[in-house]
N, C-alpha and C positions, 0 to 999 in steps of 0.2 A: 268049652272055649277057655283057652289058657290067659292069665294077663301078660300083655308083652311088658317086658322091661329091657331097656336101651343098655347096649354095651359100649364102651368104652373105644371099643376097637371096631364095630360097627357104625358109626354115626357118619352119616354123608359129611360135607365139605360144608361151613357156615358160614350163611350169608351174609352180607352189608346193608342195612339201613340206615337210611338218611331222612332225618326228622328235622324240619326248621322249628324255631321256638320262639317265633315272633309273632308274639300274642297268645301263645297260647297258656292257657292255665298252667303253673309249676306241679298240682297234686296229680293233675292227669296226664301232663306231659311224663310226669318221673315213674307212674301205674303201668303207660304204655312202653317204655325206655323197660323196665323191669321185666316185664312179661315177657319181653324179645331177650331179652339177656337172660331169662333162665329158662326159655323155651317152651312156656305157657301156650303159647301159640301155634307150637305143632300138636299131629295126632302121636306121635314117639315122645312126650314128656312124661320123665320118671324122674322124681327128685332128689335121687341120691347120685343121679350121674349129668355132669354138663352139658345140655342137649342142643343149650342154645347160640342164638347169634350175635354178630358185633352191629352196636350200633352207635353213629357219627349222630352228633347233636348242633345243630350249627346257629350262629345268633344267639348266643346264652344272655347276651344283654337285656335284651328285649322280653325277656319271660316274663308275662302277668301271673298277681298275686290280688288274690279280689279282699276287701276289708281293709282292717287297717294294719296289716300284716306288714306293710314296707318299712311302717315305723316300730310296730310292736315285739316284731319276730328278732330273736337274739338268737347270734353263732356263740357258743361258748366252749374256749380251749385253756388248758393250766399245763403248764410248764414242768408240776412237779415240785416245784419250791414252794415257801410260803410265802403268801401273797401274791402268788403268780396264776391268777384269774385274770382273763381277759375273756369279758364279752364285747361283740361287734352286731351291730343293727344289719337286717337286711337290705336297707338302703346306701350303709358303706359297704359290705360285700359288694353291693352290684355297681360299684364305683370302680372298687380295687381287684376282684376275684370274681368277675360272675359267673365264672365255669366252675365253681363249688360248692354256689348256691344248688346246681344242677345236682351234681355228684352227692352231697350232700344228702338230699331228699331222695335219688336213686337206693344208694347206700342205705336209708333205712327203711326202706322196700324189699330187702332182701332178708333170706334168713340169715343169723349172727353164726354161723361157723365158718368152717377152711373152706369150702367149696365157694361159697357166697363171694370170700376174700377174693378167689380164683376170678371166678363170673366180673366181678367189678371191674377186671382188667382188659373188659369186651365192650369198656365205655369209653366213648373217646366227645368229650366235649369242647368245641371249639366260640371265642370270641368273634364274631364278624363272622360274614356268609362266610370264607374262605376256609378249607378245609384239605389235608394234604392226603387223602386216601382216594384221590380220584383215581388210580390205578385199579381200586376193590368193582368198581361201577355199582355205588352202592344203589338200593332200591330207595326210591323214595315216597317214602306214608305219611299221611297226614294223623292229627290227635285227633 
């Protein structure tokens, strides 16, 4: 028995799912979101080729975080100059930016090369239920 591996030129047509994220845990919400985006999920996953599907994330406000992670957890970004460190709490994130809290945690669920970067661009995360890919008729799974 040979192992299959996925071509590039062979890969059906990828799906849409739609994940609400109201209430749901951030580590499992972004485990699940991962595993659809690099195709963990099919019986054709091979990891050096994009196997997987797009998925819509809708309510990013609303994602729980258990502990006291809302006040402890820090976004941290530098500009490149000196002195130019800026950390942000989880709690301002989910003020100003809560679709990055998502992407964020997605993002380091992935592996760190070009491909991953590719995969990243199969996430689409939206503030409030509304969401503009209703044309995809995305599937809808639960965490």
């Amino acid at each position: 028995m040979k192992t299959f591996l996925a071509k590039k030129e062979t890969l059906p047509q990828p799906k849409w799912y739609l994940i609400d994220a109201e209430g749901a845990v951030l580590g499992r919400l972004a485990v699940k979101a991962a595993n659809i985006i690099r195709g963990r999920n099919k019986p054709t996953y091979t990891p050096h080729v994009d196997t997987g599907d797009y998925v819509i994330i809708i309510n990013a406000e609303k994602v729980a975080v258990t502990g006291k992670k809302e006040d402890v957890n820090e976004y941290m970004s530098f500009s490149g100059f000196v002195g130019g460190e800026k950390r942000r709490s989880l709690k301002l994130m989910r003020e100003r930016h809560p679709e990055f809290i998502i992407e964020h945690a997605v993002k380091g669920m992935l592996p760190k090369n070009i491909l991953a970067r590719k995969m990243l661009t199969k996430l689409r995360v939206f503030k409030g239920a509304a969401h503009t890919h209703e044309a995809q008729n995305p599937i809808k799974i639960s965490v």
